[in-house]
N, C-alpha and C positions, 0 to 999 in steps of 0.2 A: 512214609507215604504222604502223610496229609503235610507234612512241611514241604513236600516236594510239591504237590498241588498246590499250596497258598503262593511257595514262590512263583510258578505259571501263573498264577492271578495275579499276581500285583504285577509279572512281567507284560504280562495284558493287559494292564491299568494305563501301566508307563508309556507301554505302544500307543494304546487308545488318545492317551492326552498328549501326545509328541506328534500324532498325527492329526487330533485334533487344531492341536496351536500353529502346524506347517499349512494347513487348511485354510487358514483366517487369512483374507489377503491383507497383502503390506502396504500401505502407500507412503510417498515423502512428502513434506514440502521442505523446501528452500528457500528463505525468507531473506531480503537483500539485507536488514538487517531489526535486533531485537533491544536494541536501544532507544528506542521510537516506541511511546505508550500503541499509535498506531498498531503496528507490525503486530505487538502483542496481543492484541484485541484479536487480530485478521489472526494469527497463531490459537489464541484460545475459541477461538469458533471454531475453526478447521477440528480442534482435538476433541470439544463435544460431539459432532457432527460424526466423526470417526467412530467415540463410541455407541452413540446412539446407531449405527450403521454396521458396528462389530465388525470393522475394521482394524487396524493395526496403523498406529501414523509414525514416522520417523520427523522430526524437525533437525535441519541442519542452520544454521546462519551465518549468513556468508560476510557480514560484517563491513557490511559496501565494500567492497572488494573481488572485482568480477573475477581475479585469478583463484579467491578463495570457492568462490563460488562455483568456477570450471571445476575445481578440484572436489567441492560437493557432491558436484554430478556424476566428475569421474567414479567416485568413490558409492554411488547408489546404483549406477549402471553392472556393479559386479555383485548388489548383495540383495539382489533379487526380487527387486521391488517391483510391483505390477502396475504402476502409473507415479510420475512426478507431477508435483505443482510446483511451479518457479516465480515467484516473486522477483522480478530482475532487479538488478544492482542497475544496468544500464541495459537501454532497451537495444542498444546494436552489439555492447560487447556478450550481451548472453546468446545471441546468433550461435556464436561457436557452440555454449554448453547445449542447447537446443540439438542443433547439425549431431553430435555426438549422440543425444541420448537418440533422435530419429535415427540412425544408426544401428540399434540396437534393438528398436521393434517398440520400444516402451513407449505408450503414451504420454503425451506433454502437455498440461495447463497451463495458462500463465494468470497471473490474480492480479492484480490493480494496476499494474505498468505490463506494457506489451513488449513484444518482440522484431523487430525490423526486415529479420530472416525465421528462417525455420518453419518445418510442420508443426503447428499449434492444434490440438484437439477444439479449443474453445477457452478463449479469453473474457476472464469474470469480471469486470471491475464498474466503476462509475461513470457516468460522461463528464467527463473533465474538462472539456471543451465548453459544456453549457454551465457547469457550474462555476468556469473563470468568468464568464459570461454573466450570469448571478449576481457573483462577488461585486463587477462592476456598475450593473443596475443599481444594486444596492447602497451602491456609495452617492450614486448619483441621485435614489429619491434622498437623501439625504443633502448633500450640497447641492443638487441641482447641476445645469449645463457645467461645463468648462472647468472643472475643479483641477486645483494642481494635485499630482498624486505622481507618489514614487512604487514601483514594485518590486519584491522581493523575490527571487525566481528560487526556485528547486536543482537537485543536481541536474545540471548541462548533461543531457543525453540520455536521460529518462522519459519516456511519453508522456508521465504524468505532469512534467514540469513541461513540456511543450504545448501540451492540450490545453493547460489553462492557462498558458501566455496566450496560447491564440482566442481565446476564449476571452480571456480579458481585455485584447487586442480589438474585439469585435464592439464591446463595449466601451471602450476608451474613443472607437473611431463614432459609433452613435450617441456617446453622449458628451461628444467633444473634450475630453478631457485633455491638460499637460501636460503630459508625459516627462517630471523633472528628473526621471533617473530609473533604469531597472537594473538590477544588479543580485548577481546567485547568491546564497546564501546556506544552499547547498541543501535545505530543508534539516536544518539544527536549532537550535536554540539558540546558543552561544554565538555562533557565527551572525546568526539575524542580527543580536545585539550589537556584534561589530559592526558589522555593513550598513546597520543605523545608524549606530553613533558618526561614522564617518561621512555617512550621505547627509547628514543633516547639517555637519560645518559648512555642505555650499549651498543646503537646498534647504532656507531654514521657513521658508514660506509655505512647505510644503503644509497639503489641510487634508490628507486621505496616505492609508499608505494598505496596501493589496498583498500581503503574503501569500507565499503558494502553500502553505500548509500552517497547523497552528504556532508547533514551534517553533516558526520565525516570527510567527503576527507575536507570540507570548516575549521573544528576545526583542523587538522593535517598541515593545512595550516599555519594557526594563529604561532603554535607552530616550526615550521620548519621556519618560516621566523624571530621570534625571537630568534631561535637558529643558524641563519647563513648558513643554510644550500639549499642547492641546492639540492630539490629531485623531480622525478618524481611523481605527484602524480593521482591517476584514480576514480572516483567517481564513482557514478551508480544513477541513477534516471531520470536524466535531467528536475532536478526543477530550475526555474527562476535564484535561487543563484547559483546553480551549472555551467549553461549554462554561466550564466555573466561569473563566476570566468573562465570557460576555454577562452572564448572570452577576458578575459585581460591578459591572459597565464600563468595564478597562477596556473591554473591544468590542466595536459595534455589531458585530456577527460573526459568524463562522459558517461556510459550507458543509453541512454534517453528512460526513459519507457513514456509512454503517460495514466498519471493518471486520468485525463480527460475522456478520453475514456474504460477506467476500468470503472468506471462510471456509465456513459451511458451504455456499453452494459449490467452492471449487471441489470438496470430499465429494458432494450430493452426485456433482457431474462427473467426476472421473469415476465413482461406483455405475455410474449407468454407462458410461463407456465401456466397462470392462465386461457388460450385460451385453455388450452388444447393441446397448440402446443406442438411437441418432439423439445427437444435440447442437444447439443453436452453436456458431462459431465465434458467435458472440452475446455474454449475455449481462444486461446493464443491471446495474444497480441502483434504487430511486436516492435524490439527494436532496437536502432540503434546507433553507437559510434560518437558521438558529439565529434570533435576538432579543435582545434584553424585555 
């Protein structure tokens, strides 16, 4: 009899903690990709934020690759998750993954890059737009009117790389600058170094050069110090390498987004969603010019 009653208790243990742990709600994020100090910063906030919330987080990464990334979604939409966050690979090819999860009743964030289609609960991320904006002032107390300057763009078809061409676009037109080359680089490392080294065999006059994020301003680096050149150069993010590189005076700033807290509040706001609470459709992030 009493092994009969202890196993009812421990069967009621198992119940209790099976039903405790189905209890806990689940959320995702989907991150465009986790080869980017970025991305992992905005990843490691989001999973503090989770547990400090007693949340449950899934991370998938979609490896810039919006079909890997539809197939993320596809794959969260069946395992029962109670809101996604989407970091988009491309702001109009995740329309579709979006349309899909709206489909299905599940709430959708998006964090630092938005979406061109879709019902969005509320998009976390930085003004991009003023901080290309920045970037440009920046170079400019620094040379003054009319500088020549080449820029490095972001992937084609992400918001964040269109926010801050228009953004640096506003700056280039006030403070007269020469626009001797913009050209993607996809926001890499490796690729900025090409697209440097190659922009510089016809633009070797150039005196400023504007990445859309650190690790291209970090690969334009590489390239400009083994071509002898002395150029201004502006990052945007204010990831760990970038911050170094201005701090050893390789690059005259950096845009410091705070990826970390992209994050966290995308956890903060899809828990109050799921409260039922209202929240802003949009909600900014402060950003600030790191230099030496």
């Amino acid at each position: 009899m009493k092994k009969t009653t202890g196993l009812i208790a421990a069967l009621i243990m198992v119940v209790g903690i099976s039903t405790q742990a189905f209890a806990k709600d689940t959320l995702a994020l989907v991150v465009s990709t986790l080869n980017n100090p970025f991305f992992v910063s905005m990843k490691d906030g989001a999973q503090k934020m989770a547990k400090k919330m007693d949340v449950e987080l899934i991370v998938l990464d979609s490896q810039n690759d919006p079909s890997k990334e539809l197939a993320n979604v596809e794959d969260l939409t069946v395992r029962g998750v109670k809101a996604i966050l989407i970091n988009p690979t491309d702001s109009d090819a995740v329309s579709n993954a979006i349309r899909m999860i709206n489909r299905t009743g599940i709430p959708v964030l998006t964090l630092d890059r938005g979406a061109t289609r879709g019902k969005v609960m509320s998009h976390i991320a930085s003004d991009n737009i003023a901080g290309g904006k920045m970037a440009g002032d920046h170079i400019a107390k620094r040379l003054g009117q009319g500088a020549k300057v080449i820029q490095l763009e972001g992937l084609a078809g992400t918001s964040a790389a269109r926010d801050r061409g228009e953004g640096f676009a506003q700056a280039v037109k006030a403070n007269r600058f020469k626009v001797l080359a913009s050209q993607p680089a996809d926001f890499d490392r490796t690729k900025g170094l090409n697209v440097m080294e190659n922009l510089l065999a016809a633009n070797g006059d150039v005196q400023a050069v504007f990445a859309q994020n650190d690790e291209m301003a970090l690969g334009a680096i590489r390239a400009l110090a083994a071509a002898g050149k002395k150029v201004i150069v502006m990052g945007f993010d204010g990831t760990d390498d970038g911050i170094a590189a201005v701090k050893r005076g390789e690059m005259a700033g950096t845009i410091a987004q705070q990826p970390a807290l992209i994050g966290a509040l995308g956890v903060e706001t899809a828990v109050k969603v799921l409260k039922g609470e209202k929240v802003d459709a949009y909600i900014p992030v402060p950003l600030k010019v790191v230099t030496p």
